[in-house]
N, C-alpha and C positions, 0 to 999 in steps of 0.2 A: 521736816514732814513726819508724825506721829506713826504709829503705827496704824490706828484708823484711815487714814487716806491711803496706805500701801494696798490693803486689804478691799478698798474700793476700787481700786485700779486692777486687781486681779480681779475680780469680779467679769469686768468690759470684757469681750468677745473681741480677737486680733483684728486689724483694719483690713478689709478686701482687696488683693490683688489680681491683677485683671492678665489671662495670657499665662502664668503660669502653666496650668497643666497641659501636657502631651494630647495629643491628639491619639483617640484609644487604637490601639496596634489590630486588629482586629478590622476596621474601618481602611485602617491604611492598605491591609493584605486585598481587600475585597478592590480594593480602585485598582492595585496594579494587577491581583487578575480579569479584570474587565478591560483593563487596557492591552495586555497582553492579548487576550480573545478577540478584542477589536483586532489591531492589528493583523495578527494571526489569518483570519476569517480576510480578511481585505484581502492580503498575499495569494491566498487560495485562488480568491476570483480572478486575478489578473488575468487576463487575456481568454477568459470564459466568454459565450456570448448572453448575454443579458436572461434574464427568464421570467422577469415581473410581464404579466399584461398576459394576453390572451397568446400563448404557442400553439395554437393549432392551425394545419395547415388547408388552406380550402380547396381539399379533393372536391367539393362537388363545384364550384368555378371549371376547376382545372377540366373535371369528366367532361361539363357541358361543352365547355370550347373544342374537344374532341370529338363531341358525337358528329358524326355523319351528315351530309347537306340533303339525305334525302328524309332521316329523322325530323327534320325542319319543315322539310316539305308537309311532309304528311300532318306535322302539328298544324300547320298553316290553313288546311282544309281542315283539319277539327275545329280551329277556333272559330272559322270561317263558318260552320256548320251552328257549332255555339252560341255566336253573335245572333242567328237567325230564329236562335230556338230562343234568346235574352229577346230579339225587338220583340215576338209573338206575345211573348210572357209580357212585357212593358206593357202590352197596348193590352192585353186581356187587363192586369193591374188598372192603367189607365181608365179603363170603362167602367170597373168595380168602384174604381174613386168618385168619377162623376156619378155616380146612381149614390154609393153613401152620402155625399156633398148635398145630392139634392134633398135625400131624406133627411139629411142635419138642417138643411134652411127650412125645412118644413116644421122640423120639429120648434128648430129657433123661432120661429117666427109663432107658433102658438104658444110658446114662452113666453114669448116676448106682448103678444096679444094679454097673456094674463096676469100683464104688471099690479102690484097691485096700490093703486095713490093712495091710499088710507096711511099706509106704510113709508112712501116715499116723502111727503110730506112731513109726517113725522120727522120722518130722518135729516130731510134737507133746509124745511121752508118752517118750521113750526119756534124755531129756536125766537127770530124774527118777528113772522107774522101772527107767531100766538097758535097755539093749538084752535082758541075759537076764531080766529080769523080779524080782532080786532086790531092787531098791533101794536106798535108802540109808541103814541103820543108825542110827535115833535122830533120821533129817531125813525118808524118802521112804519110804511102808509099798511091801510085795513085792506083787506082782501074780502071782509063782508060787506056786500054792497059797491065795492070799486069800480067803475066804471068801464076802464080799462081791462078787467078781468074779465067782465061780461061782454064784452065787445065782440070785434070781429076777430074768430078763434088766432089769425094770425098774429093779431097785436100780443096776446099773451105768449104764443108762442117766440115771436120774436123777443119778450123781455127774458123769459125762462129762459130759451135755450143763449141767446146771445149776450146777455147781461140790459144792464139799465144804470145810466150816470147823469147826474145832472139834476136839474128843480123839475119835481113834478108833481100835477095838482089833484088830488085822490079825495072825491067824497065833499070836495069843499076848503080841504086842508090841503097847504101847500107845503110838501118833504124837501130837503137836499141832499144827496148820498149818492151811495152806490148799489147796486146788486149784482153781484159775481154770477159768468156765464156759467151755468150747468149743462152746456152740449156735450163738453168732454168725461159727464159723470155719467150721466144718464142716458139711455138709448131712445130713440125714434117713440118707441111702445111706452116707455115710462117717462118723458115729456108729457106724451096725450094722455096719460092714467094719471099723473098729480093734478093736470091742469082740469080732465074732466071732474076730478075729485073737487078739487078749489071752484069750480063753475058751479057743481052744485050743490054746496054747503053754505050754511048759516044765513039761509034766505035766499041763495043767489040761485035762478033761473036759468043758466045759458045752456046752450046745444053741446054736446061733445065732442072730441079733439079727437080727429084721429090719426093713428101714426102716417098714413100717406100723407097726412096734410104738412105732418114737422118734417115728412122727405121732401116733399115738394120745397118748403120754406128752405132746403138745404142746400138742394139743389138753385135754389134761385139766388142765394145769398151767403152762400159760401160759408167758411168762417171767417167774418169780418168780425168787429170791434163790436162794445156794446154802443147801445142805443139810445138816444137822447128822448126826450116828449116830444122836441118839435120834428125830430126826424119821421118818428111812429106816425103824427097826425100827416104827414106829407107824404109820406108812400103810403099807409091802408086807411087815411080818413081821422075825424073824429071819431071819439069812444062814444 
């Protein structure tokens, strides 16, 4: 071997040994006094009684079960006096509530009187049946001129608030579908405000819907399922 290969092999950096070096003394001191202190601190506690948790002792338990049977007594006719002055106050409260109550149905119900369909419609029925009322050709029957619409106010309201499934014959044209109930969206007030809305728009003539009429129809008919064409024509007639 020349002297160029010697000189490359000093060069290389020693092969790494693994576990040689000591663990630094410094490290070691710090564990055995931690272990000592453990220790140490344990020896101490032996036979102490505990002290984590709440040590405080309940003088006022202990006072009460001491007080006196006539202390008792006497609380007995206060509460007793208390209860009398709470039922007064209930029942004055109670009275205060029914007089708000009725002035909240009062007010609700003129709320509710100034639904307003222009809006509803919009929101609920227009997607469908078209903002102008003619619908959609083969998918959504027309609401201008429909028969049905104009009919006897309950027919509409029975499709509005309770739905409508099945084949039915609108204007000439025969649909097949569904229309999803809106009893559960809408209130009594804005049934009769979309429906009087749809009655008299885009040429259609009929009378106006009004909310007793969609309590009346609720009270008679519950929430039941929606409503076929032959069912409508069997309980309130042709359109």
């Amino acid at each position: 071997m020349d002297q160029h290969d010697h000189r490359a092999q000093n060069r290389e950096a020693p092969e790494p040994e693994e576990g040689t070096r000591a663990a630094p003394k410094i490290v070691l001191a710090w564990i055995a006094i931690l272990i000592v202190w453990g220790v140490g601190y344990y020896a101490w506690q032996i036979g102490k009684p505990m002290q984590g948790g709440d040590s405080r002792t309940p003088v006022a338990a202990i006072h009460q079960e001491s007080r006196p049977a006539e202390s008792s007594s006497s609380e007995s006719v206060e509460a007793s006096a208390s209860s009398d002055t709470s039922i007064e106050e209930a029942s004055d409260t109670a009275a205060t509530s029914d007089t708000a109550a009725s002035e909240g149905s009062d007010s609700s119900s003129t709320a509710s009187a100034e639904a307003d369909g222009a809006a509803i419609f919009s929101a609920q029925c227009s997607a469908c049946h078209q903002a102008n009322g003619q619908g959609i050709p083969g998918a959504f029957p027309p609401l201008a001129g429909s028969e049905w619409l104009q009919a006897d106010p309950n027919i509409p309201i029975a499709i509005v608030r309770d739905g409508l499934q099945g084949e039915i014959e609108v204007a000439g044209n025969t649909f097949q579908g569904m229309m999803p109930p809106l009893g559960g969206q809408l209130s009594d007030a804005e049934v009769a405000a979309v429906l009087t809305y749809a009655r008299s728009q885009w040429g259609n003539t009929a009378s106006e819907v009004s909310p007793d009429a969609v309590a009346k129809h609720k009270e008679r008919f519950g929430d039941r399922g929606s409503w076929s064409a032959e069912e409508l024509t069997e309980i309130f007639g042709e359109p």
